[in-house]
Residue frames relative to the residue before (quaternion, step in Angstrom):
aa qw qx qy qz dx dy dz
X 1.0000 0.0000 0.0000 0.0000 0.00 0.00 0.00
X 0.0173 -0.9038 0.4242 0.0536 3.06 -1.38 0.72
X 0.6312 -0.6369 0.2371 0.3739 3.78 -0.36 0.32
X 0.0782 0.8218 -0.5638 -0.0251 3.43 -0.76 0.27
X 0.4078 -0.7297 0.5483 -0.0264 3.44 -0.52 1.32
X 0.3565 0.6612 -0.5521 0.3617 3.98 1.50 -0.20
X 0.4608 0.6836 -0.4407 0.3553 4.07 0.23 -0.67
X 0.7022 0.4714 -0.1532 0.5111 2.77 0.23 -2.30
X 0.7430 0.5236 -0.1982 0.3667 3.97 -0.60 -0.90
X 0.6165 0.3722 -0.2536 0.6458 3.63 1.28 -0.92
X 0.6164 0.5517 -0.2939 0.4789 3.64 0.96 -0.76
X 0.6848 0.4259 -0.3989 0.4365 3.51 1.07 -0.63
X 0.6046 0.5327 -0.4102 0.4271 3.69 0.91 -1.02
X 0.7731 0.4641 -0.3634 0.2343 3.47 0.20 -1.09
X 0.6452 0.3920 -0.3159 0.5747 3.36 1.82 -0.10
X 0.4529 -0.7642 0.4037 0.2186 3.45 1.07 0.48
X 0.3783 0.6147 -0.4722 0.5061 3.07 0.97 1.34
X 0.3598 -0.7252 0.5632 0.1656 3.28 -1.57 1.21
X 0.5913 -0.5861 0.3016 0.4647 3.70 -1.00 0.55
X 0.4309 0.7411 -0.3211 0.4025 3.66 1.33 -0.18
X 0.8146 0.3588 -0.0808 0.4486 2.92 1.09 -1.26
X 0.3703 0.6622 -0.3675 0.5380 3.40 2.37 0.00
X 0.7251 0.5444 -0.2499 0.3397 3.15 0.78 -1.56
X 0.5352 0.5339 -0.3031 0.5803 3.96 1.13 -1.22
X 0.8423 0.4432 -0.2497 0.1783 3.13 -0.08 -1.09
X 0.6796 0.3805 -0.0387 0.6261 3.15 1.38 -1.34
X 0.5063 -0.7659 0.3868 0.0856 3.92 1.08 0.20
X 0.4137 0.6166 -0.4297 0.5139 3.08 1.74 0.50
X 0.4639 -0.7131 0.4285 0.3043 3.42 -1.31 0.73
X 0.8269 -0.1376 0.3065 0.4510 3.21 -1.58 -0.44
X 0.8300 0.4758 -0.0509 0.2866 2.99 0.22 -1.95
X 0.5946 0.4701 -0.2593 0.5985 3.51 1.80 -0.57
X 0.7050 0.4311 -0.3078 0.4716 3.45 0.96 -0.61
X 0.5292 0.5943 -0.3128 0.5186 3.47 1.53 0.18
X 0.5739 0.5119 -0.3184 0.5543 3.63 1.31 -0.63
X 0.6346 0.5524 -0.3601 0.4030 3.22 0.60 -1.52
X 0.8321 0.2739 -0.2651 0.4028 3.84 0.24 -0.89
X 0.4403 0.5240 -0.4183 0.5971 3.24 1.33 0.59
X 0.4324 -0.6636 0.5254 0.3109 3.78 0.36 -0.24
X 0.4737 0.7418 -0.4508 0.1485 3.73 1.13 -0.08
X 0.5701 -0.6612 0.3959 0.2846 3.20 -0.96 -0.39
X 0.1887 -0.7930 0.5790 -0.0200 3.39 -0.39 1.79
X 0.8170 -0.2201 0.4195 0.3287 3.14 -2.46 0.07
X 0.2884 -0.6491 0.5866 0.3890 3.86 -1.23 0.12
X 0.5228 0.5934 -0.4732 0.3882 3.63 1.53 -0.07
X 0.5104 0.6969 -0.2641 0.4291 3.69 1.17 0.07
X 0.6595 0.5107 -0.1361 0.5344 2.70 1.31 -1.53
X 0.7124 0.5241 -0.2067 0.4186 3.38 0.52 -1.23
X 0.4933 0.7238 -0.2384 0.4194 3.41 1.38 -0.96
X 0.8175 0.3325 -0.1017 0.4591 3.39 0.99 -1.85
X 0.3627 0.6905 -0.3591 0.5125 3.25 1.63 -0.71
X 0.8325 0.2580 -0.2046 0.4455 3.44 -0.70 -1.62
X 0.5979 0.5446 -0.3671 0.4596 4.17 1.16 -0.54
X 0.6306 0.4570 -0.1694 0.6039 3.94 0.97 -1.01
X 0.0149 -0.7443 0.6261 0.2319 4.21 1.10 -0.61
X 0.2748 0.6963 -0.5757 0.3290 3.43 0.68 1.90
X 0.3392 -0.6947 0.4895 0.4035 3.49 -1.10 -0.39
X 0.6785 -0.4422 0.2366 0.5367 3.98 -1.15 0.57
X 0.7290 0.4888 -0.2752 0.3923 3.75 0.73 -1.12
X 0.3745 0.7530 -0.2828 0.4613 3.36 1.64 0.16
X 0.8786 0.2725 0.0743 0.3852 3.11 1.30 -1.48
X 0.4758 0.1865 -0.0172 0.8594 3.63 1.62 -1.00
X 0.0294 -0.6104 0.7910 0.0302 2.53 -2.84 0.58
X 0.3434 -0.7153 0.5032 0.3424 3.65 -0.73 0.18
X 0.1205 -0.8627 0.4871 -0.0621 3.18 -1.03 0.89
X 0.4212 -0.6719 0.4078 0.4525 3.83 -0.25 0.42
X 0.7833 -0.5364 0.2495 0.1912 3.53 -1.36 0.52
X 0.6308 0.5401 -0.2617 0.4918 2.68 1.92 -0.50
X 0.6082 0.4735 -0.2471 0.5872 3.62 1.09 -0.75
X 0.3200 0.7482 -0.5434 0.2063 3.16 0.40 -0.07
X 0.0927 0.8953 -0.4317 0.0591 3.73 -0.11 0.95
């Protein structure tokens, strides 16, 4: 299984927000917001960060997915 972070990103447009403005807001670095568009695999303090920054829930944002779809 793998991550996918597509959630998160549709979640940003529909609030018309750039990932720049995820990053400031929610206090995540560079480097997490660099995984994220990589689909990698971050901290749940990250997670929790964007969650409580988006007043979304985790399943809001990531999903698990099989390796092939990966996307």
């Amino acid at each position: 299984m793998a991550v996918s972070y597509k959630k998160l990103w549709i979640l940003l447009i529909e609030k018309n927000m750039k990932k720049t403005d995820l990053r400031i807001q929610s206090g995540i670095s560079t480097g997490a917001l660099a995984k994220l568009g990589k689909n990698e695999n971050v901290n749940t303090e990250v997670l929790a960060k964007i969650c409580k920054a988006l007043d979304c829930k985790i399943e809001d944002i990531m999903e698990m997915v099989p390796d092939d779809t990966r996307m």
